[in-house]
C-alpha positions in Angstrom: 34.0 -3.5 21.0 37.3 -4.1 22.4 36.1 -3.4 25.4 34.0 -6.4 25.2 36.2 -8.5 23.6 39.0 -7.9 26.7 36.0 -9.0 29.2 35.6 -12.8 27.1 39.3 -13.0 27.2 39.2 -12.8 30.9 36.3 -14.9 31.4 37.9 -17.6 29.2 41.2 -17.2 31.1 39.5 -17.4 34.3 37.8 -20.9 32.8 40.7 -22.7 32.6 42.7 -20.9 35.7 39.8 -22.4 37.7 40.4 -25.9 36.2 43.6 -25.9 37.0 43.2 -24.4 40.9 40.9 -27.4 41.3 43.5 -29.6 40.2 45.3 -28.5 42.8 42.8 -28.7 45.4 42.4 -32.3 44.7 46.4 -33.0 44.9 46.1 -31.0 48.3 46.2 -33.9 50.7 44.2 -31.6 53.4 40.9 -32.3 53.6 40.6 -35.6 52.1 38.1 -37.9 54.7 37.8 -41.0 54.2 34.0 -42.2 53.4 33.8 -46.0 52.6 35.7 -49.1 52.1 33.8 -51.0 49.3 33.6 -55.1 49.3 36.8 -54.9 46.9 38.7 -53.6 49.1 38.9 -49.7 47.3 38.6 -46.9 49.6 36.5 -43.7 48.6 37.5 -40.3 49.8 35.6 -37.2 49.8 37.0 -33.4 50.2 34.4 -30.5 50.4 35.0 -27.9 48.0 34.0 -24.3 49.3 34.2 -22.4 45.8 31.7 -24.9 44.1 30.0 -25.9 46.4 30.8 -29.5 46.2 32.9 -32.5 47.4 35.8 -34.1 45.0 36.0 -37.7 44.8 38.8 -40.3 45.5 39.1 -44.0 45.1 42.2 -45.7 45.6 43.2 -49.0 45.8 46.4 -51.2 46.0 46.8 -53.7 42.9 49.3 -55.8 42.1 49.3 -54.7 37.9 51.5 -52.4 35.9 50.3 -48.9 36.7 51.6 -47.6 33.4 49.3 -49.8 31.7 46.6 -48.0 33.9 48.3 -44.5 32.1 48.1 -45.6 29.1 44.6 -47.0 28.6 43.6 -43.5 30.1 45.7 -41.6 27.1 44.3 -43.8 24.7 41.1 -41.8 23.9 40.3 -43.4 21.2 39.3 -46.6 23.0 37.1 -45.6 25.5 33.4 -46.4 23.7 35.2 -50.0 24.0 36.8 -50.0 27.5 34.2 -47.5 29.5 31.4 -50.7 29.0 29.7 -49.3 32.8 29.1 -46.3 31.3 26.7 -46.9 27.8 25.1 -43.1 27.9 28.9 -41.6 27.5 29.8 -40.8 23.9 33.8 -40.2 23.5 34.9 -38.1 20.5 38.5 -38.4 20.0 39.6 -34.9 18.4 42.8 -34.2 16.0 44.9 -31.5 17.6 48.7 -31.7 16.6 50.5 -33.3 19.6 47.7 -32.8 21.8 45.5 -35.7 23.5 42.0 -34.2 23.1 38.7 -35.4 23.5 34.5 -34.7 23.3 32.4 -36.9 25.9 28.8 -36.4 25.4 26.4 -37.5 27.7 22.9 -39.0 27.5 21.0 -38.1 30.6 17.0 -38.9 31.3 14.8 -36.5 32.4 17.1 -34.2 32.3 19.0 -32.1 29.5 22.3 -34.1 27.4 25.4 -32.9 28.6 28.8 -32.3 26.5 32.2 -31.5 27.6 35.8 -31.0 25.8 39.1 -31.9 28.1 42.5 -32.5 27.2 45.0 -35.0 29.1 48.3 -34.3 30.7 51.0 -36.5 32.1 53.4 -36.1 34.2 55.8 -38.5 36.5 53.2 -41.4 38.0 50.1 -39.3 37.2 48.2 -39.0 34.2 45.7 -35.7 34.4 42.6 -33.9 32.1 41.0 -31.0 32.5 38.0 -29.7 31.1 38.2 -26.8 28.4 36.4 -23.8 27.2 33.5 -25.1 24.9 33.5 -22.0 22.9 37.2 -22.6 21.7 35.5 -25.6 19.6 33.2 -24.0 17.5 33.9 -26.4 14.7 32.7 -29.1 16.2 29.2 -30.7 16.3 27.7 -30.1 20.0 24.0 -30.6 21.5 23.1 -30.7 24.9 24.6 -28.4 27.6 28.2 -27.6 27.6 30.2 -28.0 31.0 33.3 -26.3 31.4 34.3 -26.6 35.1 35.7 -30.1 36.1 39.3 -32.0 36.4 40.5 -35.3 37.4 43.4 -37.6 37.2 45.1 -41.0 37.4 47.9 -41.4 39.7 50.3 -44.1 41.6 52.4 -44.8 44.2 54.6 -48.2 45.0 53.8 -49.8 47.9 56.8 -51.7 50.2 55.5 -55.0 49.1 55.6 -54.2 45.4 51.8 -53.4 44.8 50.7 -50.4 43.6 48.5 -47.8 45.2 46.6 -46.7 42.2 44.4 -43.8 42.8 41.2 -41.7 40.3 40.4 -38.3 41.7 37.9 -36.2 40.6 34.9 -33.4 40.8 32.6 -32.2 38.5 30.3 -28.8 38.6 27.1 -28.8 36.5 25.3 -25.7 37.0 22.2 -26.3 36.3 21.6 -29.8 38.2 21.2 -29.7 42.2 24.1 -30.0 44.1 23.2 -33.5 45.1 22.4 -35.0 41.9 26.1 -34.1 41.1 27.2 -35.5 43.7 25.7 -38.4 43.2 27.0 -38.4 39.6 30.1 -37.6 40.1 30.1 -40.9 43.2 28.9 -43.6 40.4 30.7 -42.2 37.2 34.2 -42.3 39.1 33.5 -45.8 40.2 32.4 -47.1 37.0 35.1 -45.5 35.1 37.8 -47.1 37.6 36.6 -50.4 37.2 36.2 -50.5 33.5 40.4 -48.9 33.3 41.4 -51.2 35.8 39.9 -53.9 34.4 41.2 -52.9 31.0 44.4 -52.4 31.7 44.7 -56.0 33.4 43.8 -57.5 30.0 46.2 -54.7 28.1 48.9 -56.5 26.4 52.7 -55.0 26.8 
């Protein structure tokens, strides 16, 4: 019994160790390619990720707006059925947990099975960061679908000389039992969609 109970321990450590590698593969600068310029004037970034076999996802994009407004609306969890309006089959959950900023997203998907997903947010200096957590560790809480457990992203900034901001949403998502492809192509429109919904939120934020 302990035996097996020493093995889920690991696996669950292992989890979130892998969360946070990716993280840092996605801060890595190496790698990053540049893929598109969009109409707007964002520029999207792809980096192939050997372990997953997939690419992480970068859009950036110099604004002239308050990034910490940017921060905030993406710590405010309990806003985001009002401010994510491109993205009407994502659920958010906000979850009480102490200091903690936690969250449930679930997700309606045709065809193919819903998906759910817990992640917590982190901030640091001029970044704002979540990363997905073990499903099991919320066993309290109501779930259908398909859990994920494998995914980060984050929020981050830097000034520009002219006093813009460069204001930049990185991230990669593994779901294990959808092609490779169709998670790509997931992860391309929901990082999109979610940019332009916080930026556009944030612009109308009031201080």
């Amino acid at each position: 019994m302990y035996k097996y109970l020493f093995i889920i321990i690991i696996l669950i450590s292992l989890s979130i160790n892998s969360n946070d590698e990716l993280l840092d593969i996605l801060y890595n600068e190496d790698g990053w390619e540049l893929s598109d310029v969009l109409d707007d004037n964002s520029s999207i970034y792809f980096k192939d990720v050997d372990n997953i076999d997939l690419r992480a996802i970068k859009i950036s994009k110099d604004l002239d707006i308050n990034p910490q407004k940017v921060l905030d609306t993406i710590k405010d969890v309990k806003k985001y059925n009002d401010v994510l309006k491109n993205s009407p089959y994502l659920v958010t959950t906000p979850l009480i947990d102490n200091d903690k900023i936690l969250a449930k997203h679930h997700i309606s998907v045709p065809i193919f099975s819903d998906l759910y997903y817990f992640f917590r947010i982190f901030e640091e200096q001029n970044k704002v960061y979540w990363l997905l957590q073990d499903p099991k560790i919320y066993n309290n809480e109501k779930k259908s679908g398909y859990a994920l457990s494998t995914g980060c992203g984050g929020w981050d900034y830097t000034e520009n000389k002219d006093g813009t901001y460069k204001i930049s949403y990185t991230l990669i998502f593994d779901i294990d039992t959808y092609p490779n492809w169709i998670v790509n192509y997931l992860n391309y429109y929901s990082l999109l969609n979610v940019y332009n919904d916080v930026i556009r939120a944030a612009k109308n934020k009031v201080s």
